[in-house]
N, C-alpha and C positions, 0 to 999 in steps of 0.2 A: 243536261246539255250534251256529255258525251253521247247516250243514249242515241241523240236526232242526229250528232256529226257522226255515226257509226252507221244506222239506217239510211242516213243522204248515200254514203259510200256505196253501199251497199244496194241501194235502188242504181244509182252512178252504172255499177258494172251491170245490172239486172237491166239496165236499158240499152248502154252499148251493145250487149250481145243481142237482146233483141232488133238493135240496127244491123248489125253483122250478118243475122240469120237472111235481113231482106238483100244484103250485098251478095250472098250465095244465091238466093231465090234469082234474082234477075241474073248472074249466071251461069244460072244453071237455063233459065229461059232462052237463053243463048244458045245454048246445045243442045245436041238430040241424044239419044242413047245414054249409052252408059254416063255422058258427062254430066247428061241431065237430071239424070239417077242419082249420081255421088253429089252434087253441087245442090242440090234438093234436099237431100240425106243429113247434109251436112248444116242447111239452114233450118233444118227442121230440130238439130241436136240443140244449135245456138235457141230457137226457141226455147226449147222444152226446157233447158235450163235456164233460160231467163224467167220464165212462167213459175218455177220450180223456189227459183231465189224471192219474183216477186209476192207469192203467195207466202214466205217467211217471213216478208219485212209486213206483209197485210195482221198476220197473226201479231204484229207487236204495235202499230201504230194505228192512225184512223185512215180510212180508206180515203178522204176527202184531202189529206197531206199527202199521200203517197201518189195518190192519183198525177200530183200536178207533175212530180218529175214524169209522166210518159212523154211529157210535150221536148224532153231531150233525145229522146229516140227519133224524131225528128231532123233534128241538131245533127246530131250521130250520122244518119244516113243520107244527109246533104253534105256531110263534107268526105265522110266517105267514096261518097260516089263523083263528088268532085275529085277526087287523089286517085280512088284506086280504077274508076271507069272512065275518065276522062269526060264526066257529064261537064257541060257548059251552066254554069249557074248565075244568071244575071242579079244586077243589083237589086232592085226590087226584091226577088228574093232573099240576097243576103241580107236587107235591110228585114225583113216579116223576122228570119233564124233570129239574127237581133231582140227584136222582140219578144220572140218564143223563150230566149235565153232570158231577159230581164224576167218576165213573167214568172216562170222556173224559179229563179232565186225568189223573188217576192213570195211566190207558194212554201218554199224551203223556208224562210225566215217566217213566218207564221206562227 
């Protein structure tokens, strides 16, 4: 059981960053030049290490559990982009996130 509560964590931070990487993607699509170089640069690190972590938790676990946490990267990048871009997020959608979060735990508890 510690085993799965130490891979949850561990997929946990491996999907926030892959949200992160797309919070720089879209500001960087906001910029030209140079900003749009470094804000690119920068979402493309937050991938490669998210990629890098979830191919570690893939070597320990089955692909069919691990898979389910990507529906938080999700989660992640809708409230992100709610705080740090001022996106307008109507209910409906916060109602679907909802759901993508129960789903998630119910995948996680498997």
């Amino acid at each position: 059981m510690q085993q799965k509560l130490y891979l949850s964590l561990v997929l946990l931070v491996s999907t926030f960053l892959g949200a992160l990487g797309q919070i720089f993607f879209k500001l960087g699509v906001e910029e030209t030049g140079i900003g749009l170089a470094l804000y690119a640069l920068i979402g493309i690190v937050f991938y490669l290490v998210s990629t890098v972590i979830y191919f570690y938790v893939l070597s320990r676990t089955h692909l069919s559990w691990a898979y389910g946490f990507t529906g938080l990267s999700y989660i992640f990048a809708s409230i992100m982009a709610f705080y740090f871009l001022a996106e307008s997020i109507p209910l409906l959608r916060w109602i679907g996130i909802a759901v993508i979060a129960v789903g998630t735990f119910l995948v996680g508890m498997s």
